[in-house]
N, C-alpha and C positions, 0 to 999 in steps of 0.2 A: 912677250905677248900675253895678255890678259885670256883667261882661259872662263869657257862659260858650257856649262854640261846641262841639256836641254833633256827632260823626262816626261814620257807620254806614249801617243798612238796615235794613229785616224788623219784625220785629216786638217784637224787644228795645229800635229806636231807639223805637219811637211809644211803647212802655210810660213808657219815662224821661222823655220830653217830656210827657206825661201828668202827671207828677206833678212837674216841675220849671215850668208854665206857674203854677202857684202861687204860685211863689217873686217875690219884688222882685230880678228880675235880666233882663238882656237876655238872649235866648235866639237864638242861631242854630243852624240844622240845616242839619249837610249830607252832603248823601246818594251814599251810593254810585249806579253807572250804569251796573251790569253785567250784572244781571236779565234771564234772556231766557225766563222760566217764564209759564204759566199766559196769561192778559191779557195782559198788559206783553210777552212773546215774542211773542204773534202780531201786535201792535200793531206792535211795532218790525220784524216780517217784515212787514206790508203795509203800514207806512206810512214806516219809513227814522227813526223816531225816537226819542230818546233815550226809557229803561224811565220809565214814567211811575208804577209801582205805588207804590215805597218812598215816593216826594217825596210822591203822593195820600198815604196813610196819614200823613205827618209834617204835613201839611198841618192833618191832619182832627183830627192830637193840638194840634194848638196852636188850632185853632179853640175857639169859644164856643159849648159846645153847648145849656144854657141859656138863649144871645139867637136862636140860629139852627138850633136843631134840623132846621129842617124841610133848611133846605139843605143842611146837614151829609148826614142820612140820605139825601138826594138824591144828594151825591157818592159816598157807601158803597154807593147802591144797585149789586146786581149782579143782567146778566138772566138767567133761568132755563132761557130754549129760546132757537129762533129762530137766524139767522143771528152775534145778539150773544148766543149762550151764554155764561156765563161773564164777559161781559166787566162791569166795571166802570165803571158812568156818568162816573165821577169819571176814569176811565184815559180814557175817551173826550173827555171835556169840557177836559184836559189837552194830548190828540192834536189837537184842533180848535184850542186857542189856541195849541199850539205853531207849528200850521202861518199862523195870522194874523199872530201876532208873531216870528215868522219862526226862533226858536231856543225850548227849552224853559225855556231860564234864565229869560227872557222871560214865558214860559207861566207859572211858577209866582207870578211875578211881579203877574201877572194873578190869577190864581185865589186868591191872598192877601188881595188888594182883597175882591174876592166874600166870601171866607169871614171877612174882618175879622181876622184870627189874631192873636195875640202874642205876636212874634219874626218872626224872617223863615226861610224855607226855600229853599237852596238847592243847586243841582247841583254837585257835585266837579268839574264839567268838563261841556263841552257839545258834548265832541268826542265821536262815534259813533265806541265801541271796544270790543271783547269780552275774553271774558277766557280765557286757556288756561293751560294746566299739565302737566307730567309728574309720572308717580309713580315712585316708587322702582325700580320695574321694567320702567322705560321706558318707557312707554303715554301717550301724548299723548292731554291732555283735550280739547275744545271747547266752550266756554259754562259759565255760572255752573250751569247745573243739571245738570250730568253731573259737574260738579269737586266740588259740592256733596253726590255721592253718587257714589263710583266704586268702591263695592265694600266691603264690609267688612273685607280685607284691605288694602286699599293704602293707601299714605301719598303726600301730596303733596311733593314733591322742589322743583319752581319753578314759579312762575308769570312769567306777564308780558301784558300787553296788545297786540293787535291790530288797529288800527294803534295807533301812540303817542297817547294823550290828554295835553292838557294842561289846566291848572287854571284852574278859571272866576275870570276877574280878580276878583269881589265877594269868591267864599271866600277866595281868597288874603289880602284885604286884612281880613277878618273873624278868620281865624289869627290874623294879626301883632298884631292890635290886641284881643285878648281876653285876659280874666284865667285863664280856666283853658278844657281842650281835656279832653273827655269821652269816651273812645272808648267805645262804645255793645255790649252784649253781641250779639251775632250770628251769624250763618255766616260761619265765619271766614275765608274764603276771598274769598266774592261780598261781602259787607255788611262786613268790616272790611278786610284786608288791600287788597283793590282800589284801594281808596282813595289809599294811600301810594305805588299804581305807577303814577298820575298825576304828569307831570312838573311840579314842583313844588310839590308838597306839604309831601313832606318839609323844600325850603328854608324856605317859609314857617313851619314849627312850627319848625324852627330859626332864626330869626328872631323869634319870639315870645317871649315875656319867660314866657308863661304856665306852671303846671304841668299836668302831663297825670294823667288818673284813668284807669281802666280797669275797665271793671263786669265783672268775670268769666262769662264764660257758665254757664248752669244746666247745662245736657246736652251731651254729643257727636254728632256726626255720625259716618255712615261712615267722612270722608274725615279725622273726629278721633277716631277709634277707639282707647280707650283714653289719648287726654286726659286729663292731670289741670291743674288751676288754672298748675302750673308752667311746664306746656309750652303752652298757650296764650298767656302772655305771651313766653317764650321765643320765637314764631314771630312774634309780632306785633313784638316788640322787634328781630328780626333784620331785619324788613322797616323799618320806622321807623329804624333807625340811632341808636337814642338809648333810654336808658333811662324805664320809664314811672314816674313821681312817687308816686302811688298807686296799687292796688289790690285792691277793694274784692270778699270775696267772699263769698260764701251759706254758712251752715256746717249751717243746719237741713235733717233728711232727710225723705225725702218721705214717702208713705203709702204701703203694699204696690198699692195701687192703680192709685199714680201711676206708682211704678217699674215697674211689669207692661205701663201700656198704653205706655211710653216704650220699653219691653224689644225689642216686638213690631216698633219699628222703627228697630233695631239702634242707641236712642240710651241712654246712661247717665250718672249723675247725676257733675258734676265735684267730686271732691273736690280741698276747699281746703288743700291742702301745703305754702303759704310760708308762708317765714315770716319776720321784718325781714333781708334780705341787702342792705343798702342800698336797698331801701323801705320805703315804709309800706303794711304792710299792715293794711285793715281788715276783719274778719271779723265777722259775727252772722248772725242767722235773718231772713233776705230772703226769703224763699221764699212765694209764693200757690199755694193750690192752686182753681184755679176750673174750673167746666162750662159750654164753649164750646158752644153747640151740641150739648150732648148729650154731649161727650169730657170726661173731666177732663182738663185741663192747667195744664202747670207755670208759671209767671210771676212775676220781678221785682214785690217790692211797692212800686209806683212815690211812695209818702210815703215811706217808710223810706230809700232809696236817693237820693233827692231833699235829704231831710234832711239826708243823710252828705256830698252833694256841693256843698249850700248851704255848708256845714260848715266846706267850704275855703277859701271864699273869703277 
């Protein structure tokens, strides 16, 4: 069986695992650990442990929700008041087996069993490190969610991590040993670049015999203000040391709708500007437009894009 190791965070990684648990292929996920937002921040402020959010959601995309609904909706539950406002059963039930089994590597390790899943999920590293940055005008970042939004002028200039992480022996060996390396659409800073400033990573996908895809992100951020498809890889490619094999990007535009409520928070849609410059680039209308909760948003349509990367094997 053709093996395919997917690298990211957020909610671009779970969309793709969604529609790639489909496929007749082994599936590894591994997740960024830099998250200090929402849950997963005040978790890792009181309890010293690695961001539990992204791994729960990669978790919940490889799960069976067909055999185990009920447990599934049990880890997605989130409370509503009370002292666990906000928090996430599943972030909690995460935080409790990390501290059993004494690392979260461990923890997820656990919670796979539970959910039964198909593939495995793991942590890029299980070393407690943050993440920082300067902008082009000197301003030193702290944490994923201030880098993730520092203004709709500024651009980020470097990052690096705080202390030094290094790479969870399982993903390492999962790298080397897979047919193709997916980087995952996301916030390009927290959920993809973080990733590669784990000490080795890098050697390991250099090391790897595999080719690398890269799902273009939908929208910009602040801190990608004025992104287009180019310069996204252009930044991810300068952090990786190596050129990416494919990638894959959205060309359908959205609805006046969708662009308006995305407007509002200073994100916009990436147009797709490569073109073969020694890749392959592959372009069509990926694009969902769905109501979360009452918002439209934009979303990867996780058969289409699954199809493209089956495609390569």
């Amino acid at each position: 069986m053709k093996k395919i190791v997917t690298i990211g965070g957020g909610t671009g990684h779970y969309t793709l695992l969604r529609g790639l648990r489909n496929y007749d292929a082994e599936i590894t996920s591994i997740v960024s650990v830099v998250d200090d937002g929402g849950s997963t921040g005040k978790l890792r402020s009181e309890f010293g442990i690695l961001p539990p959010g992204d791994l729960r959601n990669c978790l919940l995309a490889l799960s069976d929700e067909s055999y185990i609904k009920e447990l599934r909706d049990l880890f997605d539950y989130r409370f509503s008041n009370g002292s666990l406002s906000n928090h996430s059963l599943g972030n909690l039930i995460l935080t409790a087996l990390s501290d059993i089994q004494g690392d979260i590597g461990e923890a997820v390790k656990s919670a796979s069993k539970i959910l039964k899943i198909t593939g495995k999920v793991l942590p890029v590293s299980i070393d407690n490190t943050h993440l920082y940055a300067e902008t082009d005008e000197g301003e030193r970042l702290s944490g994923e969610s201030k880098i993730s939004y520092p203004g709709k002028t500024a651009k980020i200039k470097k990052l690096w991590l705080k202390p030094e992480a290094f790479i969870y022996r399982k993903a390492a060996q999962e790298i080397r040993n897979t047919d193709l390396i997916v980087i995952c659409p996301g916030e390009l800073y927290g959920s993809i670049i973080a990733n590669f400033l784990v000490k080795g990573v890098k050697d390991a996908i250099k090391d790897s015999n595999a080719k690398i895809v890269y799902v273009c992100n939908l929208v910009t951020k602040q801190g990608t203000y004025g992104f287009k498809a180019s310069n996204f890889v252009n930044a991810i490619e300068n952090y990786l040391g190596k050129k990416i094999d494919y990638v894959v990007c959205n060309t359908r535009k959205p609805t006046k709708k969708v662009v308006d409520k995305y407007k509002e928070e200073d994100s916009f849609f990436v147009e797709p500007d490569l073109d073969q410059d020694g890749r392959n680039v592959i372009k069509g209308e990926l694009l969902n437009e769905l109501k979360i909760e009452g918002i439209m948003t934009a979303r990867h349509d996780p058969e289409k894009i699954s199809k493209i990367i089956v495609g390569l094997l």
